[in-house]
C-alpha positions in Angstrom: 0.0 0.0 0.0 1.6 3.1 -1.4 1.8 5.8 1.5 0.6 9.3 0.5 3.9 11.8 0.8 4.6 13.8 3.6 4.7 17.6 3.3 8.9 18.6 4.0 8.8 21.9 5.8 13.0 23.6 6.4 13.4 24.1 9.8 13.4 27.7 8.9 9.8 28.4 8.5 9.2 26.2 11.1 11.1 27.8 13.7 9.3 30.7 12.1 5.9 29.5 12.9 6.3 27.8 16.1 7.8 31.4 17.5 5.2 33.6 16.2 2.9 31.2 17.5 3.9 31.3 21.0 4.5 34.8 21.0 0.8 35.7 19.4 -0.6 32.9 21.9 1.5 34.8 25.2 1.3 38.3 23.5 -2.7 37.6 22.7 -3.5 35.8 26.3 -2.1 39.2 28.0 -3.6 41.7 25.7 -7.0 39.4 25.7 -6.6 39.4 29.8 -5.7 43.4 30.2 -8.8 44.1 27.1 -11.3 42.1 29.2 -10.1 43.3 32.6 -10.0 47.3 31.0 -13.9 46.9 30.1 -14.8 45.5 33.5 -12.5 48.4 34.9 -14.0 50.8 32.6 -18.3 49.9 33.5 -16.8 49.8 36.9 -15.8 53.1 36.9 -18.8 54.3 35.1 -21.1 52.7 37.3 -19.1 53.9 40.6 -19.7 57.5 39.1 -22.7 57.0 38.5 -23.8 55.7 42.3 -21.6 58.5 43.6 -23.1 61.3 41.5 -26.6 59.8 42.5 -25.8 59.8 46.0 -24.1 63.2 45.9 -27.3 64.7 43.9 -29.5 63.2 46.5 -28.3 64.8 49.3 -28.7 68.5 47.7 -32.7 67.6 47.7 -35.0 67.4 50.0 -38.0 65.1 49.2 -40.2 67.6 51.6 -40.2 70.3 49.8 -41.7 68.0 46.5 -44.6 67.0 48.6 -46.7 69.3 46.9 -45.7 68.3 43.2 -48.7 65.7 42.4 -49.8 66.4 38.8 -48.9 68.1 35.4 -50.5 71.4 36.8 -48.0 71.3 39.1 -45.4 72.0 36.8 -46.0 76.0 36.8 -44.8 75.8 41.1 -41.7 77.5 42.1 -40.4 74.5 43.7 -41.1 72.5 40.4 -39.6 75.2 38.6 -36.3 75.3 40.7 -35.6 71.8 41.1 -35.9 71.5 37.3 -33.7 74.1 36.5 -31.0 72.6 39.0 -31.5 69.5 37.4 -30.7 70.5 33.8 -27.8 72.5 35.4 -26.3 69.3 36.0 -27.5 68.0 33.0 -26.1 70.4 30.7 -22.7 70.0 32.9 -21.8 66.5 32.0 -22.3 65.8 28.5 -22.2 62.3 29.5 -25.5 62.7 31.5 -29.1 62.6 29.2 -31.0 62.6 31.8 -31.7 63.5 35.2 -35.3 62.4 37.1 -37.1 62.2 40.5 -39.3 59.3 41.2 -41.6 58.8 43.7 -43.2 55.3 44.9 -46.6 55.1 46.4 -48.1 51.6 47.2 -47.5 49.8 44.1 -47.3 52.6 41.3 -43.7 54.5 40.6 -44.4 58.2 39.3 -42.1 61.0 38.0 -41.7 63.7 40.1 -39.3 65.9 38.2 -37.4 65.5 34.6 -35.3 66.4 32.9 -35.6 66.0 29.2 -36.1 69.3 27.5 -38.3 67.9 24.4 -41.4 66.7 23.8 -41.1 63.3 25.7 -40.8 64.8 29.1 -42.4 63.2 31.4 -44.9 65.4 33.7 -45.3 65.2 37.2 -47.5 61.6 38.0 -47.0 60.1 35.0 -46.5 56.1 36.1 -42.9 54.3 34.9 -44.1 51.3 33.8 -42.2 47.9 34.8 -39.6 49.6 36.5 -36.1 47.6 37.2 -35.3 45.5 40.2 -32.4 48.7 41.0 -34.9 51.0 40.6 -37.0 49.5 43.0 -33.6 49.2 45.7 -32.5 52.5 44.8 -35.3 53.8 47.2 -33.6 52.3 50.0 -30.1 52.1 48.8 -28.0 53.8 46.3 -27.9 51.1 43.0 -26.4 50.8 39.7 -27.4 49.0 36.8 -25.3 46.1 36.1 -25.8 46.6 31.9 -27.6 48.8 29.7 -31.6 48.5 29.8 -34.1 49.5 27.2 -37.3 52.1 27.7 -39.7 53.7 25.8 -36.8 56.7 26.2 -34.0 54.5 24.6 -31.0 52.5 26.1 -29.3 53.5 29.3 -27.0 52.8 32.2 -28.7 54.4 35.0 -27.8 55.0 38.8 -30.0 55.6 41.8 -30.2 56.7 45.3 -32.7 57.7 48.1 -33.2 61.4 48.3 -33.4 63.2 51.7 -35.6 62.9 54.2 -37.8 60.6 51.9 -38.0 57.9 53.9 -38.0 55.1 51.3 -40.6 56.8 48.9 -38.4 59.2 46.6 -35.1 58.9 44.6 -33.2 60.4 42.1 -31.9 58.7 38.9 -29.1 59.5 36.3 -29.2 58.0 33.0 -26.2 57.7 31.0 -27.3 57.0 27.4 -25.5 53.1 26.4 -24.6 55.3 23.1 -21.8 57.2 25.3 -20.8 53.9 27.3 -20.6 52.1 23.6 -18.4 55.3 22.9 -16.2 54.7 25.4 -16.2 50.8 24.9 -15.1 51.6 21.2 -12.1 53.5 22.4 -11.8 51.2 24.2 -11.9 47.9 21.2 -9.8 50.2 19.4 -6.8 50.3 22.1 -7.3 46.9 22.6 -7.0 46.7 18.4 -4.3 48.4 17.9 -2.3 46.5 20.7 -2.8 43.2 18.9 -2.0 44.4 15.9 1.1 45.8 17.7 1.3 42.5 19.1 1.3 40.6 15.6 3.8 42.9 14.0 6.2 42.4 17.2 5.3 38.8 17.2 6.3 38.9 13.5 9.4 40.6 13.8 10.6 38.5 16.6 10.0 35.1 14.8 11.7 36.6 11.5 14.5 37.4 13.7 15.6 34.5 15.7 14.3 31.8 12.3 16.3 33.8 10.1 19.1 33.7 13.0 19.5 29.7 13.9 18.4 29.0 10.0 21.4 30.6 8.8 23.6 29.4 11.7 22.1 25.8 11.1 22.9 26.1 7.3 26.6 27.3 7.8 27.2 23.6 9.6 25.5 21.6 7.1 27.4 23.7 4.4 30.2 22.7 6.6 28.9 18.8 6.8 28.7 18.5 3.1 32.9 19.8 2.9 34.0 17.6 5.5 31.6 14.7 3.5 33.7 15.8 0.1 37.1 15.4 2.3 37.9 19.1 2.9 38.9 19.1 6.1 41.1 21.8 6.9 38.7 24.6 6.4 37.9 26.5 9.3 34.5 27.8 10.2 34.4 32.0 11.8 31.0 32.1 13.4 30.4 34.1 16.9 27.2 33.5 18.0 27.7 33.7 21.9 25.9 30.6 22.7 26.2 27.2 22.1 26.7 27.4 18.5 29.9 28.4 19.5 30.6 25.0 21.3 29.3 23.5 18.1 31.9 25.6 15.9 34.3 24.9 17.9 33.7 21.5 17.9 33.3 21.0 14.4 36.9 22.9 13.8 38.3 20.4 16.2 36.7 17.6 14.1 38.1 18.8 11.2 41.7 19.3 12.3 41.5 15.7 13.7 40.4 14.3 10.3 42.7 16.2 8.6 45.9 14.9 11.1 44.1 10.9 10.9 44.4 11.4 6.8 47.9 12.6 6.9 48.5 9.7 9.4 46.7 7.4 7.0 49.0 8.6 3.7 52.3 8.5 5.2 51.2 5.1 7.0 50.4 3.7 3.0 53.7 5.2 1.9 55.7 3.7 4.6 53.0 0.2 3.3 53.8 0.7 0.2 57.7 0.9 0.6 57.6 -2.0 3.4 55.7 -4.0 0.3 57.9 -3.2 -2.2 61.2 -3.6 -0.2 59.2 -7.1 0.6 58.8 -7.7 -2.5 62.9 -7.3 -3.3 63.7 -9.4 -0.3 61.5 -12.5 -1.6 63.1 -12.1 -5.1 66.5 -12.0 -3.5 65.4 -15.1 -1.7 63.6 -16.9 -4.0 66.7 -15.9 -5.8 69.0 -17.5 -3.3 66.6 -20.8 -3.4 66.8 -21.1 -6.5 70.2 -21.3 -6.7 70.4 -23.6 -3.4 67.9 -25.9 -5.1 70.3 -26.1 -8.0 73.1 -26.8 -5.7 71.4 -29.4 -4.2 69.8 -30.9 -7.4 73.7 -31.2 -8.9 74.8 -32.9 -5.7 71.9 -35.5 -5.6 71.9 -36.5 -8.8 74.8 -38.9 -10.6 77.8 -37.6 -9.9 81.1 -39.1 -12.7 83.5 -39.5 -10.7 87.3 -41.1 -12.2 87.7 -44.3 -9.9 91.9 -43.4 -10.0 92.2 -39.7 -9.1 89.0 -39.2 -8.0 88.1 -36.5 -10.1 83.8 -35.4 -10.8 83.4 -34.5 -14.2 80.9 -31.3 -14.3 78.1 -31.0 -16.6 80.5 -29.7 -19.2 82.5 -32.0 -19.3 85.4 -30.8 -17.3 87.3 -32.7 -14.6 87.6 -31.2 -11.6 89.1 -32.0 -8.2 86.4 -32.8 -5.7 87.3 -29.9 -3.5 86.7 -27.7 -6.3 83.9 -29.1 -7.4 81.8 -28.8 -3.8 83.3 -25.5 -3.0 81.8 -24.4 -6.3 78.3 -25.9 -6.1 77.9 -25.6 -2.1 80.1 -22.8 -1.0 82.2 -25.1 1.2 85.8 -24.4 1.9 88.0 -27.4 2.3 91.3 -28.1 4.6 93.7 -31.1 3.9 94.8 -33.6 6.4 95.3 -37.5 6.4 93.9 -40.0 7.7 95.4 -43.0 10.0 95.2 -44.7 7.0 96.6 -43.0 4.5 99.4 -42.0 6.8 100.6 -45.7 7.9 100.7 -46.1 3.9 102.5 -43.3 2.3 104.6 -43.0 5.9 105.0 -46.5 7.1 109.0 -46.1 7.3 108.7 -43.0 9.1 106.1 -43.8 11.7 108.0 -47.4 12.4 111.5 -45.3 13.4 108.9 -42.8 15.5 108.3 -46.1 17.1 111.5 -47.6 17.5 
């Protein structure tokens, strides 16, 4: 079964990858952490403002005086008209502010008081808020702050609360913050947090291009370096300064090479001295083959028939010459002879000279 072939990546790109990886995935966690903790930050802050300017407000009124303020034909009352005006005071001094209110809650039923809103939609004193929010309802009691943006018949809005003065559970005072500014603010906000990750990306880039292109390179100069020391150049020496352990590894490899280099001219002087040691081998075993040769000879004339004259005792040679016997093994053996006589020989050719030694 024929396997399908593998994709070959360089170690380059992935060093490259695996680098901008991490850092987008350590860069990204961080920015992700500070974005999300900056928007809780940020609706904490607004909704802290908010309670405090509620609370602050709510201590410049006091709900007695507003006893009086029942019904739309109210509105023409100098008290009405004064609280109003202070109101949209305020109003007008924090843009972030639409609107400003005073509720009151009798039995069951919620009713404006006092608001702010200087169109058409105003609501008039006794008009009812209908299904008013759980925080509404506390901030009677309690200063409150919405926890996200709600929808009314007046639009979307982050709104804060707290008890007025002397109103004993039955009046408050709200702020609405329109969820158009807090979206504002939350768009900075998304764009901060946009242009750190892109920030992040283009550093996470830059520092992966760096360090691949970096050990890529350095890896390449030791296989460039393998492949010479594979083709038998060894006595090339690599300059690379890396301050790390590529250094070791340069090192190392120049060491390598100097010791191949020394092992080769170790291995051609040891073939010359082979070769010389053969050849002066070979010369010996000629000279001695040589020398055998000739032995064998020696021997081979010596064993064979030997004509010898049964007078003088000459050995005719294989050319037909007589020769003396001495002659004739001093010149096939390499023998030297020395004369002498024997008992015999003596008492024969001396006989009259040994009997007077013995008289």
């Amino acid at each position: 079964m024929a396997l399908a072939p593998r994709i070959r990546l360089r170690f380059g790109p992935k060093l490259f990858l695996s680098h901008f990886v991490a850092v987008l995935f350590v860069s990204g966690s961080i920015g992700t952490f500070f974005y999300f903790n900056a928007i809780e930050s940020l609706m904490q802050s607004l909704r802290s403002r908010l309670q405090n300017s509620a609370a602050l407000l709510s201590q410049s009124i006091d709900a007695r005086e507003l006893e009086s303020i029942r019904t739309a034909a109210d509105i023409e009352s100098a008290i009405y008209t004064s609280t109003l005006e202070k109101l949209r005071r305020l109003r007008r001094a924090n843009p972030d502010i639409a609107f400003l209110f005073i509720m009151r809650k009798e039995a069951d039923r919620i009713t404006f008081v006092i608001d702010s809103d200087e169109t058409e939609n105003q609501a008039l004193p006794g008009r009812e808020y209908p299904e008013p929010p759980d925080l509404l309802q506390t901030g009677f009691h309690s200063p409150s702050v919405d926890d996200k943006p709600y929808r009314d018949e007046w639009g979307v809005f982050l709104s804060g609360y707290a008890p007025l003065r002397n109103g004993e559970g039955r009046y408050l005072v709200g702020i609405d913050m329109r969820a158009d500014e807090v979206d504002n603010k939350l768009a900075q906000l998304r764009m901060t947090g946009l242009v750190s990750l892109l920030a992040s990306l283009l550093l996470a880039l830059l520092f992966a291009l760096y360090l691949s292109r970096g050990l890529a390179s350095r890896i390449n100069t030791l296989i460039r370096r393998c492949q010479q020391v594979a083709r038998g150049c060894f006595n090339e020496k690599m300059e690379m300064r890396t301050f790390d352990e590529f250094d070791d590894l340069v090192d190392a490899f120049n060491t390598m090479g100097e010791e191949l280099e020394k092992a080769r001219r170790d291995a051609e002087h040891a073939m010359v001295e082979l070769r010389d040691a053969r050849d002066h081998l070979e010369v010996r075993v000629r000279e001695r083959t040589q020398e055998l040769e000739t032995a064998l000879e020696k021997v081979q004339v010596l064993s064979g028939l030997l004509p010898i004259c049964c007078s003088c005792k000459k050995i005719r040679n294989d050319k037909g010459y007589w020769q003396q016997v001495e002659q004739f093994v001093s010149m096939h053996t390499g023998a030297r002879f020395s004369h002498g006589l024997c008992p015999e020989c003596a008492a024969k050719m001396y006989s009259d000279i040994l009997s007077r030694k013995k008289e």
